[in-house]
CHARMM-style PDB file with segment names, atoms N, HN, CA, C and O in Angstrom:
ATOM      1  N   UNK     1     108.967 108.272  74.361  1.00  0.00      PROA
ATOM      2  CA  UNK     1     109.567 107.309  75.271  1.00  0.00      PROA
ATOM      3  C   UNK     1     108.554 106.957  76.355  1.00  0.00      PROA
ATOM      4  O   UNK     1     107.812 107.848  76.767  1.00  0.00      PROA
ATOM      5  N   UNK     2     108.443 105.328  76.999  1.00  0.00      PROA
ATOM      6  HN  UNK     2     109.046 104.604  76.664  1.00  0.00      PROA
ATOM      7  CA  UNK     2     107.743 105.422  77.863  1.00  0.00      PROA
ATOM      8  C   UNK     2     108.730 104.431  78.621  1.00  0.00      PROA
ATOM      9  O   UNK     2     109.725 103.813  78.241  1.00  0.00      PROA
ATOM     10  N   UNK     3     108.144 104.510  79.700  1.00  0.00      PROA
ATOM     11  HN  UNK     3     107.336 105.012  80.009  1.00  0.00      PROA
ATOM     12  CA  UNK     3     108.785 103.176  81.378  1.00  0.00      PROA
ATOM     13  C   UNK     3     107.406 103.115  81.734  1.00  0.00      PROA
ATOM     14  O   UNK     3     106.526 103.975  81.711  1.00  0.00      PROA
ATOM     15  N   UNK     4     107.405 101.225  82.258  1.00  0.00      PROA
ATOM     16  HN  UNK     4     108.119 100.526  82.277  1.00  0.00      PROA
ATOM     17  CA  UNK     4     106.267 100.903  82.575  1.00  0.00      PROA
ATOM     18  C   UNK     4     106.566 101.439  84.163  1.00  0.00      PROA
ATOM     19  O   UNK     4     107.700 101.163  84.555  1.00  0.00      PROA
ATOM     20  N   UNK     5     105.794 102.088  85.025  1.00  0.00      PROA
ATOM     21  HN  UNK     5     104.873 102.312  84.706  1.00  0.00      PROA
ATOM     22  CA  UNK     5     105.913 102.515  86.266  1.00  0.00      PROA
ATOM     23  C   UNK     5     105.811 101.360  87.391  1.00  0.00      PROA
ATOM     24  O   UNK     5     106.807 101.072  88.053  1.00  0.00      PROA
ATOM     25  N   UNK     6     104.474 100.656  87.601  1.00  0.00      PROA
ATOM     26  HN  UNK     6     103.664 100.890  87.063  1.00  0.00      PROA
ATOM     27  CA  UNK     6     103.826 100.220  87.912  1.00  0.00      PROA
ATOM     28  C   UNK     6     102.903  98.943  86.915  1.00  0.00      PROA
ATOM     29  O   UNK     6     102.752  98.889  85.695  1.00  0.00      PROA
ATOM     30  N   UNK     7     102.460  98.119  87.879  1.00  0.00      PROA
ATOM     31  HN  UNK     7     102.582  98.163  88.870  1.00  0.00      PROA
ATOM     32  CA  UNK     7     101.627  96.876  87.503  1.00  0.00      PROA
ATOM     33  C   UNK     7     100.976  96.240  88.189  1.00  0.00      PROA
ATOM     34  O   UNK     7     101.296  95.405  89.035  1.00  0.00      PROA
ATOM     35  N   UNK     8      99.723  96.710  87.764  1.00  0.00      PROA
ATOM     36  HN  UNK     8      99.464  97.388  87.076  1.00  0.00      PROA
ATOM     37  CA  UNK     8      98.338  96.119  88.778  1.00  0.00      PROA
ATOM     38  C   UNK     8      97.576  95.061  88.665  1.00  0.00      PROA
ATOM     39  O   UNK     8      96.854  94.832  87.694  1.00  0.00      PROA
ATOM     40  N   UNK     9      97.706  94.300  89.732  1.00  0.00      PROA
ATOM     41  HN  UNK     9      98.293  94.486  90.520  1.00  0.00      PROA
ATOM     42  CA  UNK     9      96.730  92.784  89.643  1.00  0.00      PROA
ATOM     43  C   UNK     9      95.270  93.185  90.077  1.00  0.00      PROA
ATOM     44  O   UNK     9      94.801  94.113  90.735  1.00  0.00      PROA
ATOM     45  N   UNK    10      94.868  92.328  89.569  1.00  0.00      PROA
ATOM     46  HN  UNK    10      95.249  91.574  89.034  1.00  0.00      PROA
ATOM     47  CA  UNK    10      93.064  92.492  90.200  1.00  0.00      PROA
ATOM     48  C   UNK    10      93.262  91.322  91.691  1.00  0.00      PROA
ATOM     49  O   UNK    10      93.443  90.181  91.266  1.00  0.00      PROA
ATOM     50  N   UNK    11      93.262  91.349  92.430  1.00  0.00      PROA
ATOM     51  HN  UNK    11      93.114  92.276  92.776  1.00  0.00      PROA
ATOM     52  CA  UNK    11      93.030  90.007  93.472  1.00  0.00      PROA
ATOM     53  C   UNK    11      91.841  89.392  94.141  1.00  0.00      PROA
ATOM     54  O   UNK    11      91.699  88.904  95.262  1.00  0.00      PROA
ATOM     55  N   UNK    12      90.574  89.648  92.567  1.00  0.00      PROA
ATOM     56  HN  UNK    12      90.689  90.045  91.656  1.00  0.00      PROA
ATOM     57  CA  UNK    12      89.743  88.757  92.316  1.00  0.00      PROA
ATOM     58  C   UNK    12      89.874  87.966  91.515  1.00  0.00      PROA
ATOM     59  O   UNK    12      89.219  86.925  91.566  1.00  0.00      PROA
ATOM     60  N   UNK    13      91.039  88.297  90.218  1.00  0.00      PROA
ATOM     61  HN  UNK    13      91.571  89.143  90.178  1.00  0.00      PROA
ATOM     62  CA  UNK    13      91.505  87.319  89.675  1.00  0.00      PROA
ATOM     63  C   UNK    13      92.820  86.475  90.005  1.00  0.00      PROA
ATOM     64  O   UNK    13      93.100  85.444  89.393  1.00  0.00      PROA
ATOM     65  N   UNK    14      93.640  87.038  91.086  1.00  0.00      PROA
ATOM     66  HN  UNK    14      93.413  87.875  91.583  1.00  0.00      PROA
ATOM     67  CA  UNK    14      94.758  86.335  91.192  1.00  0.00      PROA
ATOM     68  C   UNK    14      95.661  85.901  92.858  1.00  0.00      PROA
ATOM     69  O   UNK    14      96.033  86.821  93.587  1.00  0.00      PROA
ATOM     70  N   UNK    15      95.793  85.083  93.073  1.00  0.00      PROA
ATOM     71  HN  UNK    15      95.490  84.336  92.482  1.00  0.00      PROA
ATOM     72  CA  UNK    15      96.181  85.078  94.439  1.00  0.00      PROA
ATOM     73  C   UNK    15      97.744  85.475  94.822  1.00  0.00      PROA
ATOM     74  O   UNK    15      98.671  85.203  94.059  1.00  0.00      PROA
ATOM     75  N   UNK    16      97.919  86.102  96.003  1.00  0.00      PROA
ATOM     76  HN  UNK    16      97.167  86.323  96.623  1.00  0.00      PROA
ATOM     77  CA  UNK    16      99.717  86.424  95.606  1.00  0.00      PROA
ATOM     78  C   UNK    16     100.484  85.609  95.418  1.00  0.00      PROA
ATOM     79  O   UNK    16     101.504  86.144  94.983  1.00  0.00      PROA
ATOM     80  N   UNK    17     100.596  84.544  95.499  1.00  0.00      PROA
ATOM     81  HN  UNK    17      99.768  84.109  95.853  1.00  0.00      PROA
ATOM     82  CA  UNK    17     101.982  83.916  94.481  1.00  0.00      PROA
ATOM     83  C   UNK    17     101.314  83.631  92.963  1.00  0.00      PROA
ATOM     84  O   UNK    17     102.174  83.589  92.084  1.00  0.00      PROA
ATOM     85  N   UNK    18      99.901  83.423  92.489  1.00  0.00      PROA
ATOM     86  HN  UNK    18      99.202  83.457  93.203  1.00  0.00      PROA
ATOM     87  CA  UNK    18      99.756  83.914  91.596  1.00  0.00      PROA
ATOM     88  C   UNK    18     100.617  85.013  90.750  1.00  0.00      PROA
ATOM     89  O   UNK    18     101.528  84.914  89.929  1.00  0.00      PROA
ATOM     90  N   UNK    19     100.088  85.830  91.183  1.00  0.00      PROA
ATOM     91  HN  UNK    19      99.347  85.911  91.850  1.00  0.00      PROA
ATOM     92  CA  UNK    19     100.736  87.841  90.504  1.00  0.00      PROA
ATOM     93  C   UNK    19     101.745  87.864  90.916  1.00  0.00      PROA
ATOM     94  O   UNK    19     102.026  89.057  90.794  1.00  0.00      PROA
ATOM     95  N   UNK    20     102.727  87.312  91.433  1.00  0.00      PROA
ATOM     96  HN  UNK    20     102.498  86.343  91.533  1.00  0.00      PROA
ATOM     97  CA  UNK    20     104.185  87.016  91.750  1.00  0.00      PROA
ATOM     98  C   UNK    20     104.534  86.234  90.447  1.00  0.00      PROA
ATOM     99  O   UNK    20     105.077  86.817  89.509  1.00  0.00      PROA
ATOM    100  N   UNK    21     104.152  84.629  90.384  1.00  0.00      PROA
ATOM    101  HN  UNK    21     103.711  84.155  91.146  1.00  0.00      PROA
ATOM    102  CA  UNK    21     104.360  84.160  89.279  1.00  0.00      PROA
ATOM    103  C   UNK    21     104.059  84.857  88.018  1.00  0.00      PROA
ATOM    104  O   UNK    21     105.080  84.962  87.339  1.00  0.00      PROA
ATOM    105  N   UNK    22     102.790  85.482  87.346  1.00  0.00      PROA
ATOM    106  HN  UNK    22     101.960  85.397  87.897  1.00  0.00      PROA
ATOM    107  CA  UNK    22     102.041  86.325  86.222  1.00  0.00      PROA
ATOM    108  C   UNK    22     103.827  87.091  86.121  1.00  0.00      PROA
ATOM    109  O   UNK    22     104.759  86.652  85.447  1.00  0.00      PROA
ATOM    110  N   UNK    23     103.833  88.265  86.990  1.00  0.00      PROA
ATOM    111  HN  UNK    23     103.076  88.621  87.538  1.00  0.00      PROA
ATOM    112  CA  UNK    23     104.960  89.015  87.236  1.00  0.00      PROA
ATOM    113  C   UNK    23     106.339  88.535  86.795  1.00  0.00      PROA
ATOM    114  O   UNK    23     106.870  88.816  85.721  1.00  0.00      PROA
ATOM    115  N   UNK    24     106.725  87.958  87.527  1.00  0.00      PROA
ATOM    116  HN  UNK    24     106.293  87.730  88.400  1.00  0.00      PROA
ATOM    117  CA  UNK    24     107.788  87.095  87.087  1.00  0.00      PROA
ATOM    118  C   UNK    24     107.984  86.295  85.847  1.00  0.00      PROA
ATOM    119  O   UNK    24     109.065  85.733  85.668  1.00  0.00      PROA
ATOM    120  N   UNK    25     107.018  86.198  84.973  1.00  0.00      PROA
ATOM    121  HN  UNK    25     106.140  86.654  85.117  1.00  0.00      PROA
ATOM    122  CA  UNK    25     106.928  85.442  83.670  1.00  0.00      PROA
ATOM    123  C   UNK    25     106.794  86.218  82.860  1.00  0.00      PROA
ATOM    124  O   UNK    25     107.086  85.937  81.697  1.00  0.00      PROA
ATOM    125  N   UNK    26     106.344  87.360  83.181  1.00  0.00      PROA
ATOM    126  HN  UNK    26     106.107  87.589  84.126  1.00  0.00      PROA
ATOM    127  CA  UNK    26     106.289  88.231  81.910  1.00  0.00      PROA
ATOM    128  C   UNK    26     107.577  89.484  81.961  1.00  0.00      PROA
ATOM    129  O   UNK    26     107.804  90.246  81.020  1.00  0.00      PROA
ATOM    130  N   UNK    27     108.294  89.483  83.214  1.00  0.00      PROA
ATOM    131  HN  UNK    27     108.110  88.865  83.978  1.00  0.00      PROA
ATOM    132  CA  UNK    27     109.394  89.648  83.146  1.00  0.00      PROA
ATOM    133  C   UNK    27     109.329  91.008  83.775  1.00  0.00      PROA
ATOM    134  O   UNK    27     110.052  91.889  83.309  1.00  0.00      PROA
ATOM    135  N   UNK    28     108.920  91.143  84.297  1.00  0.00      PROA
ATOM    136  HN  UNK    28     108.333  90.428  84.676  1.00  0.00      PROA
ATOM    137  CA  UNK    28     108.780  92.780  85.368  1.00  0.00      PROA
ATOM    138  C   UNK    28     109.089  92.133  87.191  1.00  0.00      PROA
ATOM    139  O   UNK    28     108.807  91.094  87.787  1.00  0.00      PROA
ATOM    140  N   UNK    29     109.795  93.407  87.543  1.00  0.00      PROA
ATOM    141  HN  UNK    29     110.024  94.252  87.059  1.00  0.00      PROA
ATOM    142  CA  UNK    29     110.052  93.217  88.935  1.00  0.00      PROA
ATOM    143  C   UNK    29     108.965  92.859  89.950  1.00  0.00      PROA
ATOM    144  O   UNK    29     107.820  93.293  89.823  1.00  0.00      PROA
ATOM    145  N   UNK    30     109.257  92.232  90.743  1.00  0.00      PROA
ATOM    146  HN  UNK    30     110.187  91.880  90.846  1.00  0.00      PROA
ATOM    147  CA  UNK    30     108.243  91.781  91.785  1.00  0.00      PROA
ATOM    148  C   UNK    30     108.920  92.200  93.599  1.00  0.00      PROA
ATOM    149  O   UNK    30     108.328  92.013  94.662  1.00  0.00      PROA
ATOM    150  N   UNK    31     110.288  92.783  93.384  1.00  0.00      PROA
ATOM    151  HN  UNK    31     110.770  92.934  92.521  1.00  0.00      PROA
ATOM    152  CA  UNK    31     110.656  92.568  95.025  1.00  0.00      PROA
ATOM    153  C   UNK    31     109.632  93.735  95.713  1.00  0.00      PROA
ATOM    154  O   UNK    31     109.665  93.671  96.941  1.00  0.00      PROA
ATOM    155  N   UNK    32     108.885  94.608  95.275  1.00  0.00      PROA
ATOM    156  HN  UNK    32     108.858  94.661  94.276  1.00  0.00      PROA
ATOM    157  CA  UNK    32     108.514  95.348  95.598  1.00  0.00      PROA
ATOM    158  C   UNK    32     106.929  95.597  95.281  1.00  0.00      PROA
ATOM    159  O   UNK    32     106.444  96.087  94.261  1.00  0.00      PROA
ATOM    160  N   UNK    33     106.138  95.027  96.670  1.00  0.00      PROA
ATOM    161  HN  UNK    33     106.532  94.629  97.498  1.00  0.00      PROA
ATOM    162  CA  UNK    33     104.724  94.739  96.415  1.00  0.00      PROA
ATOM    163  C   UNK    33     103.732  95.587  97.428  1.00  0.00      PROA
ATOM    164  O   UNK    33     103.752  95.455  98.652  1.00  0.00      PROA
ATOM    165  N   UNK    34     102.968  96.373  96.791  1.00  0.00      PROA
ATOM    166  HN  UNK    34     102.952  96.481  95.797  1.00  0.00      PROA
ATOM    167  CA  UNK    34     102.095  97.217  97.699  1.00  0.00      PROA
ATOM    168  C   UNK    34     100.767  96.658  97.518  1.00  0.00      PROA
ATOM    169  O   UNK    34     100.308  96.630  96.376  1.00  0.00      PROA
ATOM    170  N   UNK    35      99.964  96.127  98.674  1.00  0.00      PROA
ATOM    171  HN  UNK    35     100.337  96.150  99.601  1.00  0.00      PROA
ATOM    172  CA  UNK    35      98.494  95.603  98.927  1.00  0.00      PROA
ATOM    173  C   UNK    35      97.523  96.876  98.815  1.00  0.00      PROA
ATOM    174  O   UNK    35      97.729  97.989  99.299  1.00  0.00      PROA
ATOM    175  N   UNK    36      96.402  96.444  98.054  1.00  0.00      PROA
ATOM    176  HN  UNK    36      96.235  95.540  97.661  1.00  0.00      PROA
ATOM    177  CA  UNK    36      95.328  97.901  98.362  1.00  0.00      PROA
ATOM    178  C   UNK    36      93.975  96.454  98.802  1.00  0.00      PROA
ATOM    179  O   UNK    36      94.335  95.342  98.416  1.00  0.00      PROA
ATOM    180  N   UNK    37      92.845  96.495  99.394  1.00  0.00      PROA
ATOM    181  HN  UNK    37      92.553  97.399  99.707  1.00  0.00      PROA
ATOM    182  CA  UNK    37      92.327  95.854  99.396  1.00  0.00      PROA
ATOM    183  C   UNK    37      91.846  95.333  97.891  1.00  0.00      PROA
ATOM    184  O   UNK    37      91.266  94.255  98.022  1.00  0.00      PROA
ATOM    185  N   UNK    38      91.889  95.644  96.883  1.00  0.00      PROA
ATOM    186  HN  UNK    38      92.360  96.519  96.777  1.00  0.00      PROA
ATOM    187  CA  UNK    38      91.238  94.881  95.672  1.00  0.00      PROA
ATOM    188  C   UNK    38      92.084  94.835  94.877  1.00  0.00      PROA
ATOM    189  O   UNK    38      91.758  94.493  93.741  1.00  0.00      PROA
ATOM    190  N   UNK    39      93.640  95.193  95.188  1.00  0.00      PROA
ATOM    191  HN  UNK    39      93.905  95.471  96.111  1.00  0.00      PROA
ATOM    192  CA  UNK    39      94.784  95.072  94.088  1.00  0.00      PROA
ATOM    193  C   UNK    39      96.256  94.397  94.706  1.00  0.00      PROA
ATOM    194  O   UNK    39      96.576  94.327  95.893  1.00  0.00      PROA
ATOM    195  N   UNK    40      96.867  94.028  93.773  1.00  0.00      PROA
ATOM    196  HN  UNK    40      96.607  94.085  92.809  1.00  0.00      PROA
ATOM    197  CA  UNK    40      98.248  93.809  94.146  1.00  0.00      PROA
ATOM    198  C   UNK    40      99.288  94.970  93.229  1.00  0.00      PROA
ATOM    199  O   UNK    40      99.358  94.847  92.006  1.00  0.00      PROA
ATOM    200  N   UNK    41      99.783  95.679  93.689  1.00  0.00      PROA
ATOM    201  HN  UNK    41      99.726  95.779  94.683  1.00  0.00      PROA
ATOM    202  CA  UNK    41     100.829  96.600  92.678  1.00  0.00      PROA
ATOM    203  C   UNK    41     102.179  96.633  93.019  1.00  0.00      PROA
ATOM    204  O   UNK    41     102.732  96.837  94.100  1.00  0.00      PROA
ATOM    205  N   UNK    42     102.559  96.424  92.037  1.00  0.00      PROA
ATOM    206  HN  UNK    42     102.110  96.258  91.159  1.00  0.00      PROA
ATOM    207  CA  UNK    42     103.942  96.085  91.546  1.00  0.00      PROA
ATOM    208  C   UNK    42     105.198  97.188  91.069  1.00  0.00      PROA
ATOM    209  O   UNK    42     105.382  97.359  89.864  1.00  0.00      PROA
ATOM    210  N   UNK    43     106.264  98.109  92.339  1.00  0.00      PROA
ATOM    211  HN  UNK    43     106.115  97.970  93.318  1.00  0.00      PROA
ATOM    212  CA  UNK    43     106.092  99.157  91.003  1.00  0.00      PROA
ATOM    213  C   UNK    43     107.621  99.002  90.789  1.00  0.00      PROA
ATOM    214  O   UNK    43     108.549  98.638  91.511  1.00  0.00      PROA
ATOM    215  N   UNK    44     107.485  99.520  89.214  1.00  0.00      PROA
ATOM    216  HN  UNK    44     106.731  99.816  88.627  1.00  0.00      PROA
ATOM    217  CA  UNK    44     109.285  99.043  88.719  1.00  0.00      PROA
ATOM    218  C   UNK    44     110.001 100.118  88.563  1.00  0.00      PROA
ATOM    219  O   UNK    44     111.088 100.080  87.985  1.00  0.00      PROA
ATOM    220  N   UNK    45     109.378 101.446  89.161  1.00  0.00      PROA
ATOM    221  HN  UNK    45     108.496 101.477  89.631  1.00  0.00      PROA
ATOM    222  CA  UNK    45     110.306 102.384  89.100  1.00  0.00      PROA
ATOM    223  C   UNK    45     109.715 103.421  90.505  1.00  0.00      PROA
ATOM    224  O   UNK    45     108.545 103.433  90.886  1.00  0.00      PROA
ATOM    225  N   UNK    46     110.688 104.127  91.027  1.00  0.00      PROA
ATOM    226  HN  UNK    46     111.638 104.117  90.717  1.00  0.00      PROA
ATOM    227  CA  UNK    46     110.119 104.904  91.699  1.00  0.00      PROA
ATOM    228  C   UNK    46     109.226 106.139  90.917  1.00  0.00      PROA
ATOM    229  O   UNK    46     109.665 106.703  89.915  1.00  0.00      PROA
ATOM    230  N   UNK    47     107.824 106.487  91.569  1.00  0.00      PROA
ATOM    231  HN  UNK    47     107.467 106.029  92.383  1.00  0.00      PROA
ATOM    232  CA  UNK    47     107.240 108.015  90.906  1.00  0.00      PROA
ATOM    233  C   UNK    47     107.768 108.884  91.408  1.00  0.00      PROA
ATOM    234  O   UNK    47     107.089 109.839  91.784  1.00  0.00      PROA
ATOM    235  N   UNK    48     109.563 108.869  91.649  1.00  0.00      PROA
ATOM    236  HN  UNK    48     110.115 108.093  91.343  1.00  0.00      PROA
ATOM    237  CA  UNK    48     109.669 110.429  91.835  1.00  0.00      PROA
ATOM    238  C   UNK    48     110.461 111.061  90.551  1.00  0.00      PROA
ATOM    239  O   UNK    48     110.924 112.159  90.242  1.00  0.00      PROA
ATOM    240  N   UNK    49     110.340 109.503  89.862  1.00  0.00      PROA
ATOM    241  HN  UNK    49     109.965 108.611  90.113  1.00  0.00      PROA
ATOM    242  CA  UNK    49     110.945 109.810  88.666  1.00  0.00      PROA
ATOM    243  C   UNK    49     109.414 110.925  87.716  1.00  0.00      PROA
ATOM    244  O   UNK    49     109.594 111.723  86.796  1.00  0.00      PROA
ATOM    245  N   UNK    50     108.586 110.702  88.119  1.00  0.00      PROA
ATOM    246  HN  UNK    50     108.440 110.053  88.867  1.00  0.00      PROA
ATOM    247  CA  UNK    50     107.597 111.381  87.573  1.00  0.00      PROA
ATOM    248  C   UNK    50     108.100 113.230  87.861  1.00  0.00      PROA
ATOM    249  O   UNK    50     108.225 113.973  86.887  1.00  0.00      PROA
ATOM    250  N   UNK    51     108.273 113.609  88.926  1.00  0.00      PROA
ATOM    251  HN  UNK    51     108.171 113.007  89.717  1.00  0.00      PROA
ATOM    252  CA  UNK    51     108.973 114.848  89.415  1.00  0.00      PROA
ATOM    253  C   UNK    51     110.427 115.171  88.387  1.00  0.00      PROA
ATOM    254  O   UNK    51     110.466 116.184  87.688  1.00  0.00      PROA
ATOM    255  N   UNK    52     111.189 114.501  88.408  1.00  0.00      PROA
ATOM    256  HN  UNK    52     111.158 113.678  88.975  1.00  0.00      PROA
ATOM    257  CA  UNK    52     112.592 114.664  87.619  1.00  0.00      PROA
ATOM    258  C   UNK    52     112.542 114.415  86.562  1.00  0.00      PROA
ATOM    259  O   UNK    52     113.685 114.561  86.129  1.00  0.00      PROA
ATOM    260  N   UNK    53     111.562 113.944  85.390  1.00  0.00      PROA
ATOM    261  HN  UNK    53     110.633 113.825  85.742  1.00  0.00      PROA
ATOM    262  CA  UNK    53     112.126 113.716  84.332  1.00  0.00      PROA
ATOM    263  C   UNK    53     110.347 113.945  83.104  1.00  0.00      PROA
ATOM    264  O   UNK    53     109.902 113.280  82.168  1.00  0.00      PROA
ATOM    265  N   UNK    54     109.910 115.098  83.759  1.00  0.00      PROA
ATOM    266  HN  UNK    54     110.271 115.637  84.519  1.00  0.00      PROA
ATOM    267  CA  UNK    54     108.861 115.754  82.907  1.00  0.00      PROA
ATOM    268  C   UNK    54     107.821 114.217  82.156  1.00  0.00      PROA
ATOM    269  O   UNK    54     107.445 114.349  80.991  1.00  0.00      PROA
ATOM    270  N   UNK    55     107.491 113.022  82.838  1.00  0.00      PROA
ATOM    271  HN  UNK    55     107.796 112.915  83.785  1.00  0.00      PROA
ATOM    272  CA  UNK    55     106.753 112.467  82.654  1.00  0.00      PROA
ATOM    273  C   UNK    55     105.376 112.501  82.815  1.00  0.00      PROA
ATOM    274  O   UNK    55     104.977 113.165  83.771  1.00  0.00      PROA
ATOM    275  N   UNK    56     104.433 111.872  82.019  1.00  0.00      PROA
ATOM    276  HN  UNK    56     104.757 111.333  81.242  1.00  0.00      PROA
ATOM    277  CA  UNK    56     103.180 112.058  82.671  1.00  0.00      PROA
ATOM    278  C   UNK    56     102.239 110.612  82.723  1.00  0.00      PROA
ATOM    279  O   UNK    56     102.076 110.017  81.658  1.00  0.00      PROA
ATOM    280  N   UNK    57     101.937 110.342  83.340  1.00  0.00      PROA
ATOM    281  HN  UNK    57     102.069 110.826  84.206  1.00  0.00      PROA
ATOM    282  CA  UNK    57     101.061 108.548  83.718  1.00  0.00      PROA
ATOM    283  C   UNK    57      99.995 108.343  83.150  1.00  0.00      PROA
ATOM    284  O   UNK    57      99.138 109.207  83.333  1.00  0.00      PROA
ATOM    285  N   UNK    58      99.625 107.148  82.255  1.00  0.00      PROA
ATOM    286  HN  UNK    58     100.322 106.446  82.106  1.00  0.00      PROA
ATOM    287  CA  UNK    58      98.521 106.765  81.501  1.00  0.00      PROA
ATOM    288  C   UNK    58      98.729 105.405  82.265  1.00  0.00      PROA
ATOM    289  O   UNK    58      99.842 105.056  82.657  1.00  0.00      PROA
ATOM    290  N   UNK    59      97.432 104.559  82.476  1.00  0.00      PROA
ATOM    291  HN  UNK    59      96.528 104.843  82.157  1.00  0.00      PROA
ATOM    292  CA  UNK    59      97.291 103.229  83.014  1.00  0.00      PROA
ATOM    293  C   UNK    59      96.462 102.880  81.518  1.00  0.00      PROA
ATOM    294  O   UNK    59      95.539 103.526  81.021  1.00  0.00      PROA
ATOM    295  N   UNK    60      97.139 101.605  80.979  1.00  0.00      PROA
ATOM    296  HN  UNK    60      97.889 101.080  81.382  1.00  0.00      PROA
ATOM    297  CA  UNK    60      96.622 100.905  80.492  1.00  0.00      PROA
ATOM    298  C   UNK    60      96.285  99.313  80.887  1.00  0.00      PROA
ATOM    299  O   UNK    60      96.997  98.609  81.602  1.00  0.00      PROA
ATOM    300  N   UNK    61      95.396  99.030  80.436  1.00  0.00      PROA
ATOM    301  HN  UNK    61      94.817  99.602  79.855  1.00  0.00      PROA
ATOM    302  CA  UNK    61      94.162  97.545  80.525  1.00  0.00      PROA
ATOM    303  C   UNK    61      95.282  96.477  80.220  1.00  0.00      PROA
ATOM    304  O   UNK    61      96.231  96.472  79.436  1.00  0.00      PROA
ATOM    305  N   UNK    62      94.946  95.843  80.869  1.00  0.00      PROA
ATOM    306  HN  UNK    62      94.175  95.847  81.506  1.00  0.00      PROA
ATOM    307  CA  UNK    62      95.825  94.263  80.613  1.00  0.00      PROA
ATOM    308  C   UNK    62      94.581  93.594  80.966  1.00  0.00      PROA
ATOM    309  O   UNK    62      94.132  93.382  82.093  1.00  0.00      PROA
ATOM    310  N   UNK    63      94.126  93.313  79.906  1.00  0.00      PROA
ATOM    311  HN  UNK    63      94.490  93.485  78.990  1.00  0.00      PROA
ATOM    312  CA  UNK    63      92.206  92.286  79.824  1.00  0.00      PROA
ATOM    313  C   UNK    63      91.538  93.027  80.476  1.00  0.00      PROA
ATOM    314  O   UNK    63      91.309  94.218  80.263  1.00  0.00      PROA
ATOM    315  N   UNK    64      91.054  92.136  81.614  1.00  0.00      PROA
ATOM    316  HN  UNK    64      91.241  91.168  81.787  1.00  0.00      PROA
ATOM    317  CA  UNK    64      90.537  92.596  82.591  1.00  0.00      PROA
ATOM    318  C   UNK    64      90.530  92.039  83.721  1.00  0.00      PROA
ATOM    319  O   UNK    64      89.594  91.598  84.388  1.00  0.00      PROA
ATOM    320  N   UNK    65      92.021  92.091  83.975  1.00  0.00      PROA
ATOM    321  HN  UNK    65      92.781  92.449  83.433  1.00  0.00      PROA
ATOM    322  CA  UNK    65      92.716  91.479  85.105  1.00  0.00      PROA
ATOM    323  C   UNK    65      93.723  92.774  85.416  1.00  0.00      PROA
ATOM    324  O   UNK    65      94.491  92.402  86.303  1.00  0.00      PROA
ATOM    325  N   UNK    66      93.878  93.496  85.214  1.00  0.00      PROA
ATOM    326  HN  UNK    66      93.254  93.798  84.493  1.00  0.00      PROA
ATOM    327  CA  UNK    66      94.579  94.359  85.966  1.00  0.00      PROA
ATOM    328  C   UNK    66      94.914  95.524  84.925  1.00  0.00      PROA
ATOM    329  O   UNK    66      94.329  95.534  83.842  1.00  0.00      PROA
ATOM    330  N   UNK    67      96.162  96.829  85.356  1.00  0.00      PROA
ATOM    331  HN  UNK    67      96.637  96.821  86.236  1.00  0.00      PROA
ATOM    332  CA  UNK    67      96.852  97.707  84.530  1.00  0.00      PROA
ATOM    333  C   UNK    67      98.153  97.545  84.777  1.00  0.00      PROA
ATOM    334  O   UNK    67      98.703  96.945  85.700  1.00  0.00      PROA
ATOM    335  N   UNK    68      98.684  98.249  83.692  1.00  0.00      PROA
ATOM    336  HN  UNK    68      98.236  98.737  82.942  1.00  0.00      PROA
ATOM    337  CA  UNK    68     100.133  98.782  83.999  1.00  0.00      PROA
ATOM    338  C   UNK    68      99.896 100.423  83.532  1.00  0.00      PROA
ATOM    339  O   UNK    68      99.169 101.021  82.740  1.00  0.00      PROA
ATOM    340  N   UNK    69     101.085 100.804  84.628  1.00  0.00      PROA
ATOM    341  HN  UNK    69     101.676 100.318  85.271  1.00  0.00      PROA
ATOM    342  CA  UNK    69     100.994 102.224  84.741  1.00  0.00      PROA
ATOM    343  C   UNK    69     102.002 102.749  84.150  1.00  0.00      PROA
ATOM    344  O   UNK    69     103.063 102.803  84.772  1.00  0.00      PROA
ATOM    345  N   UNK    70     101.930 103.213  82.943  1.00  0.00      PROA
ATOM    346  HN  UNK    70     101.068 103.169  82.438  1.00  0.00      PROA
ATOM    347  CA  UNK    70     103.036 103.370  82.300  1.00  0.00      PROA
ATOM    348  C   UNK    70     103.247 105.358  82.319  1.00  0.00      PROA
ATOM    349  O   UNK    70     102.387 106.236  82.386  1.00  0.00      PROA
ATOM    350  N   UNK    71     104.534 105.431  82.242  1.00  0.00      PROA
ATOM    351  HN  UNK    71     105.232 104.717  82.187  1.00  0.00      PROA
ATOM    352  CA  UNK    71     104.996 106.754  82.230  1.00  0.00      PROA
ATOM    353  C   UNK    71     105.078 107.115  80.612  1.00  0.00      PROA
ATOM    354  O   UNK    71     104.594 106.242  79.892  1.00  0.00      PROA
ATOM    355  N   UNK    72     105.557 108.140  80.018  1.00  0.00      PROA
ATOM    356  HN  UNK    72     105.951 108.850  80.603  1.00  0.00      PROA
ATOM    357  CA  UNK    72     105.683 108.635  79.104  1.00  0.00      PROA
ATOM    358  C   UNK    72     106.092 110.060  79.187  1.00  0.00      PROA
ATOM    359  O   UNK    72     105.896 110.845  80.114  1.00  0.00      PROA
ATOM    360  N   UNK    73     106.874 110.314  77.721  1.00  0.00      PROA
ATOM    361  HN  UNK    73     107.034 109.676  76.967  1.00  0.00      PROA
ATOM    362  CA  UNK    73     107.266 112.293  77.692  1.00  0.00      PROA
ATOM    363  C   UNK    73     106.463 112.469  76.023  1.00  0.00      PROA
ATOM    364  O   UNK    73     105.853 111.631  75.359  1.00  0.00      PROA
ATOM    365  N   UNK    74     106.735 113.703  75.783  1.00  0.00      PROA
ATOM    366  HN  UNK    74     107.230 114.384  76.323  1.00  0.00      PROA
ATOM    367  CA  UNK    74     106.410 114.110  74.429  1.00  0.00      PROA
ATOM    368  C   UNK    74     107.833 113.974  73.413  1.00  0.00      PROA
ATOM    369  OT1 UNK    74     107.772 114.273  72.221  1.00  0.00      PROA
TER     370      UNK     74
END
């Protein structure tokens, strides 16, 4: 089983209503947006679900425009 956690923009490739729109079209939540200076992240679940439910986090490549941070169990 996996949940995508998280979803990271590059914001050399995208401006924020950009990765708002990207976001919104591909159908993942957006009300909830954390700035890093070189990213926009997006996250669709809380990580405390990482604590409660024996998950563990792999980020995978979306091109090379950003990740998603996906959870997973065995």
């Amino acid at each position: 089983m996996h949940i995508v956690q998280t979803v990271i923009l590059k914001k050399q490739h995208f401006t924020k209503p950009k990765a708002i729109e990207w976001i919104a079209l591909h159908g993942y939540n957006h009300s909830k947006i954390d700035e890093t200076p070189n990213e926009y992240r997006f996250r669709q679940v809380s990580p405390e679900i990482l604590k409660t439910n024996m998950f563990r986090e792999r980020m995978i490549k979306i091109g090379d425009k950003g990740y998603l941070g996906i959870l997973y169990n065995d």
